[in-house]
N, C-alpha and C positions, 0 to 999 in steps of 0.2 A: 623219418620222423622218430623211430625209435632210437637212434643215434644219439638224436638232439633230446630225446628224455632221460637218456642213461648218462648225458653231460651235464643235465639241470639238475637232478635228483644229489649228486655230490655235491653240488655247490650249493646249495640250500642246506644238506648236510653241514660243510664247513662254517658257513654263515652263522648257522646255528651254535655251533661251539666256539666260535670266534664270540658271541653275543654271550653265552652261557660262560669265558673264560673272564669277559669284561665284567661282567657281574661278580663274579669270586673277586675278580680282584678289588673292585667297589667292595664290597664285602669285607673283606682283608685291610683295606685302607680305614675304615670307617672301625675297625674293630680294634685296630692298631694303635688310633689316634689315641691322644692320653687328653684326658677332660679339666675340667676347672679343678683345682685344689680344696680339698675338703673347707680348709679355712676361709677360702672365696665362695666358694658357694653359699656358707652361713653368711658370710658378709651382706651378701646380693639379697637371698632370703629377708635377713633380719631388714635391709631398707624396703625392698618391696613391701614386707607387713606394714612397717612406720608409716609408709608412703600411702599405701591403700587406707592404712584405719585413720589418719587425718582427712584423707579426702573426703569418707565415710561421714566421718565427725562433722565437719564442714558443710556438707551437704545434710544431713539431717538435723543439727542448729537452725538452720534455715525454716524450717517445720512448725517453729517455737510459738508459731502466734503473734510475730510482732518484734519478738527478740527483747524489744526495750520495758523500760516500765512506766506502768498504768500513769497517766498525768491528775494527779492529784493536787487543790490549791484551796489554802483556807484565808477569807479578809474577814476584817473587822472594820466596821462602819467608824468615821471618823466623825462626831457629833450627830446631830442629827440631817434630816434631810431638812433645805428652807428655800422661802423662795427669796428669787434677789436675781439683779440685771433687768438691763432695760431694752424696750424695742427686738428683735431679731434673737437675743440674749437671753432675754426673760423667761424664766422657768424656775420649775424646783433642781438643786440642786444636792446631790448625798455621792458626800467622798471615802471610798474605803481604800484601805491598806491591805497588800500584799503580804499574811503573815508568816505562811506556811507554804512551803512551793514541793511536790516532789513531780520528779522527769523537769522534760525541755519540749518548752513551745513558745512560738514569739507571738506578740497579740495579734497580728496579722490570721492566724489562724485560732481566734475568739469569735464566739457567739455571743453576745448579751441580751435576756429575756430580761423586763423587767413587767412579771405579771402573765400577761397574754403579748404586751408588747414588745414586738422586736426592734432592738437599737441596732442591728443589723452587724457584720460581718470587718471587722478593724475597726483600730480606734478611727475617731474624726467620723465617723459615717455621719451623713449630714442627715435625719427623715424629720419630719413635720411636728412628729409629735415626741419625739426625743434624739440624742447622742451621748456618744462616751467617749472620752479623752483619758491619755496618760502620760503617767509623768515615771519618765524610764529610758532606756535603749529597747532594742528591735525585741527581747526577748524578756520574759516574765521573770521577775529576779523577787525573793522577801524585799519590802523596802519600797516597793514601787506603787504610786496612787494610781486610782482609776475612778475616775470622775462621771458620776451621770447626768444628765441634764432632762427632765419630761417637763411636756405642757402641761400635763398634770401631777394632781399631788401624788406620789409613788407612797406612801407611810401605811406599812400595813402590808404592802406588797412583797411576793417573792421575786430576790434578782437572782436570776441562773445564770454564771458560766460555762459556758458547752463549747467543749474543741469543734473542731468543725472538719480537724484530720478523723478522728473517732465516733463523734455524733452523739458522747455523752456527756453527761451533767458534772463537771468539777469542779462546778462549787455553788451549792446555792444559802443561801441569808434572806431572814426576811428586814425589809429595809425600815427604820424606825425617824 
C-alpha cells in the first residue's frame, strides 16, 4: 500500500505542473495577442454610441402622448337652418362648411351632437329623429359640407363634433 502512495503522490505532483504550465501558457498567449487598432476601436465606440442613443430616442418619442397633433376643425353654417322634403325626407335641414381643419381624421370616426341629440357615429347614420351626410372623400378636408337633417327644429341649438378616436369636442357652433 505504501508503494502504490509514493507512486500516486508524483503524479498528482506532475499533473499539477503540467495544469500550472498550461495556464502560463494561456497566459502568454492571451498577453501576446495584439488588440484592435486605436483607430478601430474609436470607429466601433463612435457607432455603438449612434446606435444606442437612436434607439433611446426612438423609444422615448414613443412617451409623447399620441405623437400626432390635437384634431382641431372650425365650420361655418351655410344659410340658415329650414325645413323642406317630403314623406321619410322631411325635416329641418342646416349645411355647414369645413373651414378650418388641423390633424387627420376621416368622418368615419365623427360624433355629431346636435343639443342633447345624438346623430350617432359616420356619416348616413340613419336614427328617428335626425342624420348627417357629407359631401367629401373618406377623410375631413376645408371645403367639404356636412349636412344635418332633425325632426325637429335645431335653431338655437349647439351642434358638437367629437372624434370618437379622442372623446373630445372639435368643434362646436350654435346652429342659427
Amino acid at each position: 500500500m505504501q508503494a502504490n502512495r509514493k507512486l500516486y503522490i508524483p503524479l498528482c505532483i506532475i499533473k499539477v505542473v503540467k495544469t500550472m504550465t498550461k495556464i502560463e501558457n494561456i497566459r502568454k498567449w492571451i498577453k501576446n495577442k495584439a488588440g484592435v487598432s486605436p483607430i478601430i476601436a474609436i470607429i466601433l465606440m463612435v457607432a455603438i454610441t449612434v446606435v444606442l442613443a437612436a434607439t433611446i430616442y426612438v423609444w422615448v418619442s414613443g412617451f409623447g402622448g399620441g405623437g400626432g397633433e390635437a384634431l382641431s376643425m372650425s365650420v361655418s353654417q351655410i344659410g340658415n337652418a329650414e325645413l323642406r322634403g317630403t314623406g321619410t325626407a322631411k325635416g329641418y335641414y342646416a349645411n355647414f362648411t369645413v373651414t378650418a381643419l388641423s390633424g387627420n381624421a376621416s368622418y368615419s370616426n365623427l360624433r355629431i351632437l346636435v343639443g342633447s341629440t345624438n346623430l350617432g357615429t359616420g356619416p348616413a347614420t340613419s336614427l328617428t329623429n335626425g342624420t348627417w351626410t357629407r359631401e367629401g372623400g373618406t377623410y375631413i378636408q376645408a371645403g367639404d359640407v356636412i349636412e344635418i337633417r332633425m325632426a325637429s327644429n335645431p335653431v338655437g341649438q349647439t351642434l358638437q363634433i367629437i372624434s370618437t378616436e379622442s372623446g373630445s369636442v372639435i368643434c362646436s357652433t350654435t346652429i342659427r
